[in-house]
N, C-alpha and C positions, 0 to 999 in steps of 0.2 A: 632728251631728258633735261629737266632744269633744275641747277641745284644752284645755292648761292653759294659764292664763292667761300664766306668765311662764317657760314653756318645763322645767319642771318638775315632777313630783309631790308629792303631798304626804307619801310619804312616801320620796323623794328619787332621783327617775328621772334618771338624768344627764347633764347638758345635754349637748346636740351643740355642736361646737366649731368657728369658722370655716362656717358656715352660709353658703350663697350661695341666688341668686336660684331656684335650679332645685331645691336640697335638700330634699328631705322630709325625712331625718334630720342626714346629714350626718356628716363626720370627728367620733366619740363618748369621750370621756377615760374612761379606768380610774374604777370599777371594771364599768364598762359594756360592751357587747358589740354593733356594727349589723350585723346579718345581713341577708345580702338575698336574692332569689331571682327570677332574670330571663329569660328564654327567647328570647334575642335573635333567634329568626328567620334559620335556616339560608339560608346564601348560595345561590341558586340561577342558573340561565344568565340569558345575559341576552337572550337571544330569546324574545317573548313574556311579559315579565317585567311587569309593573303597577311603573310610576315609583316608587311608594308602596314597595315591597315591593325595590327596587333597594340590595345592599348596596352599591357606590361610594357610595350616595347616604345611605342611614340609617347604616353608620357614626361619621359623624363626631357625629352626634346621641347614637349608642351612647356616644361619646367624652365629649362635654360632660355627659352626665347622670351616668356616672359618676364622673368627675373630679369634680363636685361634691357626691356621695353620698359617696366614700369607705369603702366598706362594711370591720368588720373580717374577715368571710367572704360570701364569694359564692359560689352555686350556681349555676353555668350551665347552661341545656337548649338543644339544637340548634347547639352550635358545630362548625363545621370548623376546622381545625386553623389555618390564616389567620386565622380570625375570634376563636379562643383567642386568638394571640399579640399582635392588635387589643387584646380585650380586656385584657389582663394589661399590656401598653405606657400604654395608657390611662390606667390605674390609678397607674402610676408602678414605677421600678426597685426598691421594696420589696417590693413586691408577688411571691409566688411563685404556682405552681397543681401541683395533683396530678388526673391523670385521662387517658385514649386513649381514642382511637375505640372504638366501640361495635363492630366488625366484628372477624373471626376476627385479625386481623394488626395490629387495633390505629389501624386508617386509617376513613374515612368519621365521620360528628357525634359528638360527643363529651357530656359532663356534666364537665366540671372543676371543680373546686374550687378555688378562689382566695384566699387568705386573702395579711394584711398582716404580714410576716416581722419587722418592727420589733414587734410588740404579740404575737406567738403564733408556738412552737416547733414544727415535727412531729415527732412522735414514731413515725408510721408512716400509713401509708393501701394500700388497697386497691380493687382494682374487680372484681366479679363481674356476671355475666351475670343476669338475671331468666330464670330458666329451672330445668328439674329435674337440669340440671347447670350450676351455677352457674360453677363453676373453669376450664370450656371458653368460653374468647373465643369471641363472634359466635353462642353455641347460642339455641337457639328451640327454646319448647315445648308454650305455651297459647295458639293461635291468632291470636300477633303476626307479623306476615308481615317484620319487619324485627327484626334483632335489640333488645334491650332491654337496660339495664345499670344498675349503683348502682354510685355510688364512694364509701367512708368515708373520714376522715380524722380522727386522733386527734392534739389541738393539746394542748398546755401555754399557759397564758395567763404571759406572764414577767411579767407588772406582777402578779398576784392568786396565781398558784402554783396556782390551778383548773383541773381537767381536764375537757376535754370533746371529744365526738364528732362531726362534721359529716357527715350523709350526704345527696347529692342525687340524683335520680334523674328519669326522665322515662317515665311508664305510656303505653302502649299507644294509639293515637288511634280507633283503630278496634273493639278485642278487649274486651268487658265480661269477658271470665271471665280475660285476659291481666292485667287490671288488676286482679281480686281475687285471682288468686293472685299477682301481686307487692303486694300491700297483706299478706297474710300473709305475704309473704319477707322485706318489710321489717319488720313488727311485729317477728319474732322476731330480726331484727338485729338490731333495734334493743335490745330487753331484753335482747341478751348485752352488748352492751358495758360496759364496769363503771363507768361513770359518766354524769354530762348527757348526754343527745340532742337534738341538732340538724337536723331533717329540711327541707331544700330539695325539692320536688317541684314540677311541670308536673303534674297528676294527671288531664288529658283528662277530669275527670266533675267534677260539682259538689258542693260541702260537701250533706250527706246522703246522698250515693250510698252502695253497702257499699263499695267501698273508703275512704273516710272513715271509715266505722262501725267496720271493722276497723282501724285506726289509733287511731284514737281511743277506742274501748272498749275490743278487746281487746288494744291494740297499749299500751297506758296512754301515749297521747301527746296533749296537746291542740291543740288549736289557737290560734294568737300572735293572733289577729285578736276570737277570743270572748274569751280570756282578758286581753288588754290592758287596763292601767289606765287608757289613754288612746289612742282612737282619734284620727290623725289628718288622719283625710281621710274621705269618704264610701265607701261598699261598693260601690265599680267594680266593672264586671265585669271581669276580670284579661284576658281575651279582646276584645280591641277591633276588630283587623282592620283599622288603622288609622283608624279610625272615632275621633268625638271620645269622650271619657269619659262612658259613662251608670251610672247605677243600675241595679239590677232585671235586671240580667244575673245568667251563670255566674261565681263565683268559684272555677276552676278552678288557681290557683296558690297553695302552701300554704306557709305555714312551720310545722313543727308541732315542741312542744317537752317534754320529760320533766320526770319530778318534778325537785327542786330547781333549776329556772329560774324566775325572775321576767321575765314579761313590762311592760315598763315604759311602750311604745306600741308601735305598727302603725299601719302606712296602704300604701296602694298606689299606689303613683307616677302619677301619668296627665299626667307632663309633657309637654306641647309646645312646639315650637319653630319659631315663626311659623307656625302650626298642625299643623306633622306631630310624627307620633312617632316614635319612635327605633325598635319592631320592634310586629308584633300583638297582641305580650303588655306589659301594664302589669308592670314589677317593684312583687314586695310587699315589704317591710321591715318588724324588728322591733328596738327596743331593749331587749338584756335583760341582767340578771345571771345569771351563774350560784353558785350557794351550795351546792352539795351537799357 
């Protein structure tokens, strides 16, 4: 594990600020950027439900990790629209989100995007379907049995006057061919945008899979985790299942990022809280600049 010794790099990664007991990163000062990416674990009934797996109950966990992260954008996977507004309360009244249900009408789990209106401006966002009609809410087309969706969001940073892209999305659990052709829908989103890319994903398959490879080779995006100057924490697997933090699992949740970003650390959160965790998925986080 690499951490730097006095919470800095050498050649000037910038500190987090207000750091509490729970923070991997933490509330980060200009000209820095804490992206995160967390898959909180869709609210289900509560008949037949594993204690563990109960939102009444992990919530408030949701709450406390966040509130001491203070991410400057987040990417949600598996919110309902309760658990968005959870989220985003959480977080605090600066905080705004762009993103709807994944379903024809806009209703059923969501991907929003959350960013901190005090430090970055929108200038517009979008949400399209993963599908070969992307513009039609709730379409399905490479053998995801549940609709799928991306949402972008194009920030101005007010402190730097840099412009950059966020897009998060959540592939397929079940569809290997669902999930490489939305790893080619999003590659080529990705290189239209005219600046930084910021990719939050759930990607259901592991770093080598092809949809990675298509991201990552042809998509010209890298990975925040290989590319950091400083890891730090160990290579959880992102997938815990409430389970404690091991090694040697899937790292199935990505931050992946375009030329002119500096990745300045990563780690992946594997907080507990008098042993439980907050949802099945570890959030991952990255501190970066961007300089394009």
């Amino acid at each position: 594990m690499e951490t730097p010794a006095d919470g800095r790099s050498a050649r000037g990664t910038p500190t987090p600020a207000g750091m509490s007991h729970s923070a991997l990163i933490g509330p980060i000062r200009p000209p820095g950027l804490h992206v995160t990416s967390f898959n909180i674990r869709r609210r289900g009934g509560l008949l037949g439900s594993r204690r563990l797996d109960r939102w009444t109950e992990r919530r408030w966990l949701v709450r406390e990790l966040l509130r001491a992260e203070q991410p400057t954008v987040l990417g949600v996977q598996e919110a309902l629209p309760d658990q968005a507004a959870w989220v985003r309360d959480s977080l605090g009244p600066d905080y705004r989100s762009v993103g709807r249900g994944r379903s024809a009408d806009g209703s059923d789990e969501g991907i929003p995007i959350l960013y901190d209106s005090r430090r970055l401006e929108l200038l517009g966002w979008n949400q399209l379907a993963l599908s070969d009609t992307p513009e039609q809410p709730g379409s399905r087309s490479w053998g995801n049995l549940i609709p799928r969706a991306v949402v972008t969001a194009e920030f101005a940073d007010q402190r730097t006057g840099e412009r950059f892209t966020a897009i998060n999305t959540h592939l397929d659990h079940l569809s290997p061919r669902s999930r490489l052709r939305s790893a080619h829908m999003l590659g080529a989103l990705a290189a239209a945008q005219p600046g930084a890319v910021v990719l939050t994903v759930d990607a259901n398959c592991r770093v080598g899979s092809p949809p990675y490879g298509v991201l990552t080779r042809e998509g010209g995006l890298r990975d925040s985790w290989t590319t950091a100057e400083h890891r730090l924490t160990e290579e959880w697997a992102t997938y815990s299942g409430y389970r404690p933090p091991r090694t040697g699992g899937r790292r199935i949740d990505w931050i992946l990022v375009s030329a002119g970003i500096t990745v300045h650390a990563a780690g992946i959160n594997a907080a507990r809280f008098a042993g439980r965790a907050a949802s099945d998925h570890e959030p991952v986080h990255a501190a970066l600049t961007i300089e394009w």
